[in-house]
N, C-alpha and C positions, 0 to 999 in steps of 0.2 A: 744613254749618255752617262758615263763615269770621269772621273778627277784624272784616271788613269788614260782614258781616251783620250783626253781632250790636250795632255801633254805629248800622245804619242804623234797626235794632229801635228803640233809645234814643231817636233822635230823632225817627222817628216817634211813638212816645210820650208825648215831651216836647213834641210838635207845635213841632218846632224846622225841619220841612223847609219849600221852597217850595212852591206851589202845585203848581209843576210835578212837583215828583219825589215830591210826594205824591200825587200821580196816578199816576205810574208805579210806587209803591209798592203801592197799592192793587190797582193791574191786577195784579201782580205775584201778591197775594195772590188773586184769582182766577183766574189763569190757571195756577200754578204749586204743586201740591198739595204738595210738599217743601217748599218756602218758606213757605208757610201752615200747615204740623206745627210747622217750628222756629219760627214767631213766637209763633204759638199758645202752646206750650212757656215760649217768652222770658217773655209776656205775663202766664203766670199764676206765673212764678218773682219777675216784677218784683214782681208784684202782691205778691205773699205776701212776700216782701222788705220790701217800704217800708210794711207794716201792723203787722208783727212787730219793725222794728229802728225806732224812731222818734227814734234821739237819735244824736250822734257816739260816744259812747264804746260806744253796742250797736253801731255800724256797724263802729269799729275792730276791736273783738275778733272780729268774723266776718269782716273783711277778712283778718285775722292766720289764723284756721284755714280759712279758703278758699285762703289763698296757701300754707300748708302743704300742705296737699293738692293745687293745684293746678300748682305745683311738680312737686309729685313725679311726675308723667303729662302735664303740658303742656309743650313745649320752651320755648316764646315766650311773653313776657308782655308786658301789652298796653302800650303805651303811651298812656294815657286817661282822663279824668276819675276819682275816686273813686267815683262813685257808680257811673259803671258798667263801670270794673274789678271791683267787687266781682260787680254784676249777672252778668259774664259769665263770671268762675269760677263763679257758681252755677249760671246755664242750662247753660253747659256741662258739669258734671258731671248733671243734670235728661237733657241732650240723646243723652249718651253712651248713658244706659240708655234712652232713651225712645224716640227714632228713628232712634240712630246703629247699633246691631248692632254694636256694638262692646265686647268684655269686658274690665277693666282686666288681670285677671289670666288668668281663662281660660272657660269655660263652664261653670262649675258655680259658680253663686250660695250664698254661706253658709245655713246653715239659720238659723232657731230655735234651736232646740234645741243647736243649738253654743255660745248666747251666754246663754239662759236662764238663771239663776239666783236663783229667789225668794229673798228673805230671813226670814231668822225673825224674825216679829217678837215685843215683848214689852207688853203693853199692863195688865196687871196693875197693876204697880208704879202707872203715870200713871193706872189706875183707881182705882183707892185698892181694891183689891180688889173691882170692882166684879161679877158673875158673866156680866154680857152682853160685858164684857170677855173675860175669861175664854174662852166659848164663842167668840168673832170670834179670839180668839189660837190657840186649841186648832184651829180650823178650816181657819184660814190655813197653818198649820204642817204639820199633815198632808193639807193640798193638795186639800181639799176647796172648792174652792174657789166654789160655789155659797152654799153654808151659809154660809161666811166675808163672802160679799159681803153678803146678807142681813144677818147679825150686824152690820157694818160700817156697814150703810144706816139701822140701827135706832138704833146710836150718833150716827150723825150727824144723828140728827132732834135731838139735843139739842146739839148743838156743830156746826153744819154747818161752820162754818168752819176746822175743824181741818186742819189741813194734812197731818201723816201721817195722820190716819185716812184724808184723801182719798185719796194716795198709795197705801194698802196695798192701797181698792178698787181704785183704778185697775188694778194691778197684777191682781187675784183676776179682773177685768173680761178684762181680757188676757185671760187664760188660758182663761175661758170664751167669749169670741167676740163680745163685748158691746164692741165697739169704739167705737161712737158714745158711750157713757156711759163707757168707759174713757177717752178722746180728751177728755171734756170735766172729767172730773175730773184728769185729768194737766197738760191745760194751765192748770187753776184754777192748780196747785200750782206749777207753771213761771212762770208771770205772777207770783206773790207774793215774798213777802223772806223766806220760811223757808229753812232749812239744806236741804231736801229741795229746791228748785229740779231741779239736775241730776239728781236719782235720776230726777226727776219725765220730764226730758228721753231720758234713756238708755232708762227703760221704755215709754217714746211709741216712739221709737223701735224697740225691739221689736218691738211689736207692731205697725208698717207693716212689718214684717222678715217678721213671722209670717203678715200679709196677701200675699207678695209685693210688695209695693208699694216699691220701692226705691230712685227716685227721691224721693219725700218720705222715706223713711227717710233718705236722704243728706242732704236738707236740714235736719233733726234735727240728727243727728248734728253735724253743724259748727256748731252751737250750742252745742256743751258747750265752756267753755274752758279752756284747758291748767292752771287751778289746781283740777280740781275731779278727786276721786279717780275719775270715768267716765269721764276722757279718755282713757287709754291703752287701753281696753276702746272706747272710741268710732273710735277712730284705725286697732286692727286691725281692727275690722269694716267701716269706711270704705276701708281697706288689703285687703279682700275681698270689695266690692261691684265 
């Protein structure tokens, strides 16, 4: 992966080449199985990029924690359009773990279990003492978390929209392996304007952690922005992928 690559990614993309060297791109990617990982790679960071950030001020704040972090492990910065400076701090860090064989710190990947930390939650009070409350709190807490999800799912037939009740599944989902319904209740809670946004982002995160999946963990992770109490917890796990 080169600075040169990674703009020619761009414009192929943006269908900014000529004729010509969009032929010679393409041969490229037929002919040249490394070159065809990394665009691949580029392709679907771009993608996931300009679906996720759709306005200046989300591009900013992730320009700002990409160039933090990319800062801290890249010597040279690029000189290049906005959009895809930021593109290519991202692929870059995607590229590192994905086809580069390259470990920022060393070869042992952070666990889980290093970063885990359920919360307790309290669900009572906002029930008004309600007993289905009650058993989803009592469950959640002692880490039962089967029962808890159940209890959770049962409350939310009547409030789906609640945003920590989402959240707490999500989380109880994690833990049991139920990714595809944790991932989609997470990012409900990520997408909305509740105060739980970032918890919403840090525990997605996780759980690509707990998947190995580390590459989109990373891309998480640099979602969370430096005013939200998951950043320092986001930055040393970032600081240990």
């Amino acid at each position: 992966m080169n600075e040169l690559d990674l703009e020619f990614y761009e414009a192929y993309l943006d269908g900014t080449l000529d004729s010509k060297a969009r032929k010679d791109f393409e041969a490229r990617i037929v002919n040249d199985e490394s070159f065809k990982a990394s665009f691949e790679a580029y392709k679907e960071t771009s993608t996931y990029l300009s679906e996720k950030f759709s306005d200046l001020e989300d591009l900013t704040a992730l320009e700002q924690s990409l160039k933090t972090f990319g800062n801290q492990h890249f010597n040279k910065k690029a000189q290049t359009s906005f959009k895809t400076e930021i593109w290519k701090y991202a692929a870059a860090i995607l590229l590192l773990i994905s086809i580069g064989g390259y470990f920022l710190m060393n070869n042992n990947q952070p666990r889980y279990n290093d970063f885990a930390a359920q919360p307790n939650i309290s669900l009572v009070q906002r029930g008004d003492g309600d007993p289905l409350a009650k058993k989803a709190e009592n469950a959640f807490n002692s880490k039962s978390f089967y029962e808890a999800t159940d209890y959770l799912s049962e409350l939310l037939r009547n409030d789906s929209k609640n945003q920590e009740l989402l959240l707490y599944r999500g989380i109880a989902q994690v833990e049991t392996g139920d990714y595809g319904n944790a991932y989609k209740d997470l990012d409900e809670v990520a997408s909305g304007t509740s105060v739980y946004i970032n918890e919403a982002l840090w525990y997605k995160a996780l759980g690509l952690l707990k998947q190995k999946k580390y590459d989109a963990c990373m891309l998480v992770l640099v979602e969370i922005p430096p005013t939200a109490d998951e950043y320092n917890k986001a930055q040393d796990l970032l600081d240990k992928l």
